[in-house]
C-alpha positions in Angstrom: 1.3 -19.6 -23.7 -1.1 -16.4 -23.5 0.3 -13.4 -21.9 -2.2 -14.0 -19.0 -0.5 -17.0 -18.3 3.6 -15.7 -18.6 2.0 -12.6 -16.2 0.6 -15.0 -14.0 3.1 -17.7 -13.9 5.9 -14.2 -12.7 3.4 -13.8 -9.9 3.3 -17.0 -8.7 7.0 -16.7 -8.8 7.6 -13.9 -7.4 5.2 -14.1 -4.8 5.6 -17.6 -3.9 1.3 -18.4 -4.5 -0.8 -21.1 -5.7 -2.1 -21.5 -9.0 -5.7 -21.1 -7.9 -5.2 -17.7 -5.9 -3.7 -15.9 -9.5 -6.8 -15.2 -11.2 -7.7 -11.5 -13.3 -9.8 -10.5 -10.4 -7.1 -10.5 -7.9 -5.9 -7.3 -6.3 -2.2 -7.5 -6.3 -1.7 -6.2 -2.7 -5.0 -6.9 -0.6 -5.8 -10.5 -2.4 -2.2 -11.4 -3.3 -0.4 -10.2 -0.8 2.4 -8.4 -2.7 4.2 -5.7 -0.6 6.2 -2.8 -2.4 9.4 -5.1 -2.8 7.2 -7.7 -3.9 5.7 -4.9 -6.6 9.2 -3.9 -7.5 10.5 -8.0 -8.5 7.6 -8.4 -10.5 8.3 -5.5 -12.2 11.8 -6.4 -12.8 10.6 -9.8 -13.9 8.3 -8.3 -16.5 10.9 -5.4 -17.8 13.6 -8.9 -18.2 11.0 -10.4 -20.4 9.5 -8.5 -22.4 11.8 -5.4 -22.5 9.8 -3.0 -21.1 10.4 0.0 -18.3 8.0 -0.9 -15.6 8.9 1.0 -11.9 7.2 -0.8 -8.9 5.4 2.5 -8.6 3.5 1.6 -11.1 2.2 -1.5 -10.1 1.1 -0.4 -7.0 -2.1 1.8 -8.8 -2.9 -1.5 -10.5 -6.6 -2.3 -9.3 -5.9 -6.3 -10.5 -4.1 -9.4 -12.1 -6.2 -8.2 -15.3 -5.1 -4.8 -15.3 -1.7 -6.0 -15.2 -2.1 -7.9 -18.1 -3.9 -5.2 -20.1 -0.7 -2.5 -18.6 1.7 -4.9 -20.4 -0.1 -5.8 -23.4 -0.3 -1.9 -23.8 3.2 -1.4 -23.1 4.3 -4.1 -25.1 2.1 -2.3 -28.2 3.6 1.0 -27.8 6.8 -0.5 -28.2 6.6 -2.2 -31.4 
């Protein structure tokens, strides 16, 4: 499983969507729907994963699903 697809797999969990709404072009809040509580679980989920110290604040500057993914794969590259 790709990173895209862990990331997107916590978002549908999270935010209780479909598979076909999750794409990299989605804005988290305006096309997903997630509010700041929302923003803080998935951050949660993704710090439990893969070890890393996301806030909720800074999802919430996150222009899309994509953007997400490239946050993480940065953070995740910093770490190691």
């Amino acid at each position: 499983m790709t990173l895209y697809e862990e990331i997107k797999e916590m978002i549908k969990a999270e935010l209780a969507l479909d598979d076909e709404v999750v794409v990299p072009e989605a804005h988290l809040q305006d096309d997903l729907g997630a509010d700041s509580l929302g923003l803080l679980n998935l951050a949660e989920a993704i710090d439990a994963r893969y070890g890393l110290q996301l806030q909720g604040d800074d999802l919430v500057d996150i222009a899309n699903v994509g953007e997400l993914v490239k946050l993480v794969e940065s953070k995740i590259a910093l770490k190691s």
